[in-house]
C-alpha positions as CSV (number, residue, x, y, z in Angstrom):
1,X,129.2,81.0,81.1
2,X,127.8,84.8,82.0
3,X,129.5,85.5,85.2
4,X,126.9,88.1,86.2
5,X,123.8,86.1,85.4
6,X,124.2,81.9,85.3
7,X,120.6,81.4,83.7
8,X,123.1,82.6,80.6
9,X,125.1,80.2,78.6
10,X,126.9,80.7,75.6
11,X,128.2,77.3,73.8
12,X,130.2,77.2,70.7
13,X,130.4,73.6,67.4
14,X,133.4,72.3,65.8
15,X,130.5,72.5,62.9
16,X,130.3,76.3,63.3
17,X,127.9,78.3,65.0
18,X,127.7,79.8,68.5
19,X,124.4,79.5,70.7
20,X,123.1,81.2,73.2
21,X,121.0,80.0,76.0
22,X,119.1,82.3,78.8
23,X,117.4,79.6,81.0
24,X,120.5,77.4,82.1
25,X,120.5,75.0,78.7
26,X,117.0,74.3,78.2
27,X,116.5,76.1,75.1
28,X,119.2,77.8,72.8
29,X,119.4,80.4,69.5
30,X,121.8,80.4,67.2
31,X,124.0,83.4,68.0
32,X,123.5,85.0,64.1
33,X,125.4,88.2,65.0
34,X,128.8,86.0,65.3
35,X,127.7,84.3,62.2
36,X,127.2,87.9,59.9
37,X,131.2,88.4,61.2
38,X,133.1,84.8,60.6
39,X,130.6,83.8,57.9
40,X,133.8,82.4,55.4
41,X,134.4,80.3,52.1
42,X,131.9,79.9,49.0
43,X,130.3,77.1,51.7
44,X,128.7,80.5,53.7
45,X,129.3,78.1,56.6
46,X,130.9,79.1,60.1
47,X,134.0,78.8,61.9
48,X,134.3,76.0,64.6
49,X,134.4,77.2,68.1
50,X,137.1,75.3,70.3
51,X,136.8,77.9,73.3
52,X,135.3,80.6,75.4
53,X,135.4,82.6,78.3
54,X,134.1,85.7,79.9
55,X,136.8,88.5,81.9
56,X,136.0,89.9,84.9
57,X,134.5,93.4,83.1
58,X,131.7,91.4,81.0
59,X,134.0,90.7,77.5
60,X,133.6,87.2,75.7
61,X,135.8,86.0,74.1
62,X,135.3,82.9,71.3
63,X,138.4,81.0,69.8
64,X,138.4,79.2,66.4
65,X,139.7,76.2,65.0
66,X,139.8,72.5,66.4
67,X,142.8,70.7,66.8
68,X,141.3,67.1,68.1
69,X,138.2,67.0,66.3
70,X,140.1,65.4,63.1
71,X,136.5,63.8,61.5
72,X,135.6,67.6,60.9
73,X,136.4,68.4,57.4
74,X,133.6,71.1,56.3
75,X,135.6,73.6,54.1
76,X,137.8,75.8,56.6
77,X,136.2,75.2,59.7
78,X,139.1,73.0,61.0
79,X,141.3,76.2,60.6
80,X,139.7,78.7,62.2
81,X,140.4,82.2,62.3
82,X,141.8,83.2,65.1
83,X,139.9,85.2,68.2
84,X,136.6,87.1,68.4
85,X,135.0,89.4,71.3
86,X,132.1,90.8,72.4
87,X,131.2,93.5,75.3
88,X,127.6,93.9,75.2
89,X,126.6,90.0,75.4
90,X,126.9,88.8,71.9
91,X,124.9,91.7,69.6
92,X,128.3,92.5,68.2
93,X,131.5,90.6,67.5
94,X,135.0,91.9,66.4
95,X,137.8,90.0,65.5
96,X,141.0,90.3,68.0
97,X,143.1,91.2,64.6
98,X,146.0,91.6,67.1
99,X,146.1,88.1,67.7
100,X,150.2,87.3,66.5
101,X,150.3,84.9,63.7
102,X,147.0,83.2,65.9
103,X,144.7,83.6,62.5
104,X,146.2,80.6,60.9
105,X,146.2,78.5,63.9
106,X,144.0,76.3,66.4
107,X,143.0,78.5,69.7
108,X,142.9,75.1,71.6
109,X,141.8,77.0,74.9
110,X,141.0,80.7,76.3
111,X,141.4,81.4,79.9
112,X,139.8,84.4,81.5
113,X,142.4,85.4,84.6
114,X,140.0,84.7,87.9
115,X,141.3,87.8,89.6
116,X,142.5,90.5,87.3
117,X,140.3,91.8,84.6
118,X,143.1,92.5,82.3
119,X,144.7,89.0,81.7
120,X,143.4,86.5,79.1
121,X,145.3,83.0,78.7
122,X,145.5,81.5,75.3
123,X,146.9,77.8,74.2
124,X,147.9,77.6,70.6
125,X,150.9,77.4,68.7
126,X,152.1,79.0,71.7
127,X,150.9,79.9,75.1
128,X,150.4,83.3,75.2
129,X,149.1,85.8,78.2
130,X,147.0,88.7,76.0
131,X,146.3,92.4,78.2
132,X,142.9,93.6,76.8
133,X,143.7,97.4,77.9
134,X,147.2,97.8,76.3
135,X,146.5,95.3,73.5
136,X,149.4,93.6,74.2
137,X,150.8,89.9,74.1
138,X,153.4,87.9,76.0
139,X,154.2,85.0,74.1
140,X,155.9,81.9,76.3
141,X,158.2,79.0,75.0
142,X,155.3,75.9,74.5
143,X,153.0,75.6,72.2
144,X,149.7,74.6,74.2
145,X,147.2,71.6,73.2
146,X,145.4,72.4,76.9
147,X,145.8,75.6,80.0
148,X,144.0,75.4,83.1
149,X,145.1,78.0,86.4
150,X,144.3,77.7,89.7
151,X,141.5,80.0,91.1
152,X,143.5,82.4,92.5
153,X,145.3,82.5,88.8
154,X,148.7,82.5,90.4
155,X,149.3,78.5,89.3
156,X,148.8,77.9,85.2
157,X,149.6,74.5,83.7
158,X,149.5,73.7,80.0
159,X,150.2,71.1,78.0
160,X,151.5,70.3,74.0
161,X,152.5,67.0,72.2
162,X,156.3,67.0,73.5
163,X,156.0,68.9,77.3
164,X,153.6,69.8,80.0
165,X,155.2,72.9,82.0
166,X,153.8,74.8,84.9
167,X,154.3,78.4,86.4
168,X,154.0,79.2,90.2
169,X,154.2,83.1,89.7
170,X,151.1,84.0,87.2
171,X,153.0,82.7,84.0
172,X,156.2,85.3,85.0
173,X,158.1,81.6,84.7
174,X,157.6,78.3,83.9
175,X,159.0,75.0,85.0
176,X,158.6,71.6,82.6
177,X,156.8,68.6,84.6
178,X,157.2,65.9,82.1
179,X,160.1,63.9,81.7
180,X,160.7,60.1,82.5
181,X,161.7,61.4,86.5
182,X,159.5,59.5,89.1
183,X,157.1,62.4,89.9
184,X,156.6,63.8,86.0
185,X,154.2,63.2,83.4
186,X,155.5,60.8,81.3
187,X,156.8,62.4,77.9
188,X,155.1,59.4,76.0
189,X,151.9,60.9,75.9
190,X,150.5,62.8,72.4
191,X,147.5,64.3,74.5
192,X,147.6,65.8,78.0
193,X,144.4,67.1,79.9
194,X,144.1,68.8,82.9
195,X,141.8,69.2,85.8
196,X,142.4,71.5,89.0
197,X,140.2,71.9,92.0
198,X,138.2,74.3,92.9
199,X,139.5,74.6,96.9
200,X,142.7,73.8,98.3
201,X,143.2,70.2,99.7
202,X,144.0,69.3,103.1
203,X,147.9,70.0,102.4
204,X,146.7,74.1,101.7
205,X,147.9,73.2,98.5
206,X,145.7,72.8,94.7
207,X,145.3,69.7,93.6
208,X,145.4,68.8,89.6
209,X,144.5,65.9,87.9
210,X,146.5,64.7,84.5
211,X,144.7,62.4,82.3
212,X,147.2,61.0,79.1
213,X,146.9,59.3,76.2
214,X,147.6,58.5,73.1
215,X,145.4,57.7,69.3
216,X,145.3,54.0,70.9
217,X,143.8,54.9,73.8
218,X,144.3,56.0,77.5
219,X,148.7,55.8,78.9
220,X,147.4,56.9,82.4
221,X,146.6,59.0,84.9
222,X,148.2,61.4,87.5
223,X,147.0,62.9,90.3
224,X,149.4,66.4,92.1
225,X,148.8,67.5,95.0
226,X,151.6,70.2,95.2
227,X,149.6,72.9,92.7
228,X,150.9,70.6,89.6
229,X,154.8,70.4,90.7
230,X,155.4,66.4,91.2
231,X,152.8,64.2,90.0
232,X,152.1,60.8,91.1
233,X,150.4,57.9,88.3
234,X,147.1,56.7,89.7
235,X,145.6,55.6,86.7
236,X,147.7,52.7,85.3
237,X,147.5,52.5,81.7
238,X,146.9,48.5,82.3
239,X,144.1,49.4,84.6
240,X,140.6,48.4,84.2
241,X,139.2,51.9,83.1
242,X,140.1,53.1,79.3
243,X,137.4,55.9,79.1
244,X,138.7,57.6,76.0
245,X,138.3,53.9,74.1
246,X,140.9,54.0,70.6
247,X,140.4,57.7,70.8
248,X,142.8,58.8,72.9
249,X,143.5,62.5,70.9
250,X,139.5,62.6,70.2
251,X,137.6,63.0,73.1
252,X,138.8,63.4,76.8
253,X,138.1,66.0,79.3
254,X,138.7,66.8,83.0
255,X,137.4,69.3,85.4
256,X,137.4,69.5,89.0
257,X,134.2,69.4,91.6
258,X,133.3,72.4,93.8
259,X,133.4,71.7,97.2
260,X,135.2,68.6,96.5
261,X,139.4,69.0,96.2
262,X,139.7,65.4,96.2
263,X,137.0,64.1,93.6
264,X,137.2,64.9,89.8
265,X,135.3,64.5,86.7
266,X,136.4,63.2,83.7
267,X,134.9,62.6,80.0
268,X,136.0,60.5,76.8
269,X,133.6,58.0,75.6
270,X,131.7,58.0,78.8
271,X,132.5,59.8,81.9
272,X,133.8,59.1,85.1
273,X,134.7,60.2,88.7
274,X,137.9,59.9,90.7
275,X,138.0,60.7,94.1
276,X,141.3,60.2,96.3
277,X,141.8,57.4,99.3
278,X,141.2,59.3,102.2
279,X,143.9,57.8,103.8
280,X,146.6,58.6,101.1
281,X,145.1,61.3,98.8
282,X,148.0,60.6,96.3
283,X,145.7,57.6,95.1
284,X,142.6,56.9,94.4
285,X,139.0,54.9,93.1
286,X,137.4,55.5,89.3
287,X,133.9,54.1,88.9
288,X,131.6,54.9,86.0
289,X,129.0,57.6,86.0
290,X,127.0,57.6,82.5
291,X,126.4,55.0,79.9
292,X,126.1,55.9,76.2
293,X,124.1,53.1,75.5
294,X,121.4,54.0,77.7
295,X,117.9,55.6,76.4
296,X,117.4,58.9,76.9
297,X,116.0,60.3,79.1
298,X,117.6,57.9,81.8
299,X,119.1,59.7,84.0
300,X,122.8,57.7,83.7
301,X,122.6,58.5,79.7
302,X,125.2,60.6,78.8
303,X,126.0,60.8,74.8
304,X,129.3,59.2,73.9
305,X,132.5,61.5,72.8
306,X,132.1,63.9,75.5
307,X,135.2,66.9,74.9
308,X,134.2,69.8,77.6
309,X,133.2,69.7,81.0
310,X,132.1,73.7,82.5
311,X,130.8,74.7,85.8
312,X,127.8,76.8,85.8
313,X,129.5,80.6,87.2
314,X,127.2,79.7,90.1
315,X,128.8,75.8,90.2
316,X,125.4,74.6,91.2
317,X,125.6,72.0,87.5
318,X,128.1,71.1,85.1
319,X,127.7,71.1,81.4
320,X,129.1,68.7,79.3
321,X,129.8,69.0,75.5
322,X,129.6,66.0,73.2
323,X,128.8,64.5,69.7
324,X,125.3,64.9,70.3
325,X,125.4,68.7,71.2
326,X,125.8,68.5,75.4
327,X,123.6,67.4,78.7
328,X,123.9,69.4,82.3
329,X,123.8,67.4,85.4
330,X,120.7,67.6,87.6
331,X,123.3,68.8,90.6
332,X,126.8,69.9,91.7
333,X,127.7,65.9,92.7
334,X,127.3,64.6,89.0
335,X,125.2,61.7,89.9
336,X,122.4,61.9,87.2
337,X,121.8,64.1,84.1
């Protein structure tokens, strides 16, 4: 997403190739630039593109390699090759070739700092905090399969296949929140995403949403409403709902709604919203929002295998990446697409 202009949208395959789009996803072009500088293997095809994001002075930034799309098998594109930027748009790219021991690995997720222009997240074999100006990186303890912050960037959470940790002070420390302790994520779990509002809840605190699971399918859900400290499970892994099907470390996503600390989107097979009991926000109601088995253009169809949700930089629609390419909603409340 172009934080200057939201018309702009750049979107990234796990079958290589990054497009851009100038009129809000009605019409894209294959970025050929980032192909003439990742181009790699006697295939001549591109890297896949697992992440993006944009820092606050206009850089992009595009991570490689895909660590949950396991059906992708074109010649080195599962790899990857580490991080590329660009500061004028996309014209040219260069690859970060500071990046430690990151060339060989998955960048599972890239993480533009909200309020300092100089701070880049990255989740891969290790969570790492990169500072664009120095060129230097601060490598943490956990390797990272998914990082979200908070807005105000001081709360980041992250996830791997053994431990979900947060940090209350900007990723100076971080604290483990998984463990068999009855407010933690259970350790059980091979895949944790997260999701974290865009406003503070009624307790001035950031509320974060945990959805778990496993190659069989959805363990269960947790919602926090103490900026990702204590959890509590909403989502029974019994429970009606199994949105990620027997794909549990394929497809599943999270992302919170603006204007809406209490309500959050989720996608796997289909997607879904959860919004919290008003009268206890530590639980809450799932109902179903698309249908993959719908016709397009109905406005409830929603490809199946949905991976990413992202706001618009203006958060007037979400975009949603799937097996199909993607959809945007028709508004910020998600009810048609």
């Amino acid at each position: 997403m172009n934080r200057s202009n939201p018309n702009i949208v750049f979107a990234g395959s796990v079958t290589g190739g990054l497009y851009k789009s100038t009129d809000r996803g009605g019409w894209w072009t294959r970025v050929t630039s980032f192909d003439d500088v990742v181009l790699t293997g006697s295939t001549g095809t591109s890297l896949a593109i697992s992440a993006t994001c944009q820092d606050l002075n206009g850089r992009i930034y595009v991570g490689t390699g895909c660590a949950f799309e396991g059906g992708v098998t074109f010649g080195q594109m599962q790899n990857g090759n580490g991080i590329y930027y660009s500061d004028d748009l996309g014209a040219t790219w260069t690859q970060l070739t500071t990046t430690p021991s990151l060339t060989t690995q998955n960048i599972n997720e890239l993480q533009a700092d909200p309020n300092q222009a100089d701070r880049i997240w990255i989740g891969s074999n290790r969570v790492y905090t990169y500072y664009p100006t120095a060129g230097l990186f601060q490598k943490h303890t956990s390797a990272s399969l998914d990082l979200k912050h908070s807005p105000d960037g001081m709360k980041v959470i992250s996830s791997s296949a053994s431990a979900c940790i947060v940090s209350n002070d900007y990723g100076a420390t971080f604290t483990t929140i998984s463990g068999s302790g009855p407010t933690q994520i259970a350790t059980s779990n091979m895949r944790v995403e997260f999701g974290v509002s865009f406003e503070k809840n009624s307790l001035n605190n950031w509320s974060v949403f945990a959805m778990c699971s496993k190659t069989s399918g959805l363990t269960e859900g947790y919602i926090s409403n103490d900026n990702g400290n204590t959890w509590n499970k909403t989502l029974p892994a019994n429970g009606l709902i199994n949105h990620v099907g027997t794909q549990g470390t394929y497809n599943k996503t999270v992302a919170g709604i603006p204007g809406h600390p209490d309500r959050f989107f989720m996608g796997g097979i289909d997607t879904y919203h959860w919004e919290a009991d008003p009268d206890d926000i530590s639980e809450g109601q799932i109902e179903q929002r698309s249908f993959w088995f719908l016709d397009n253009p109905n406005p409830f169809y929603v490809h199946a295998d949905n991976h990413e949700i992202e706001w618009a930089t203006d958060l007037k629609q979400a975009y949603i990446g799937n097996d199909c390419g993607g959809c945007r909603s028709a508004d910020n409340n998600m009810n048609i697409f």
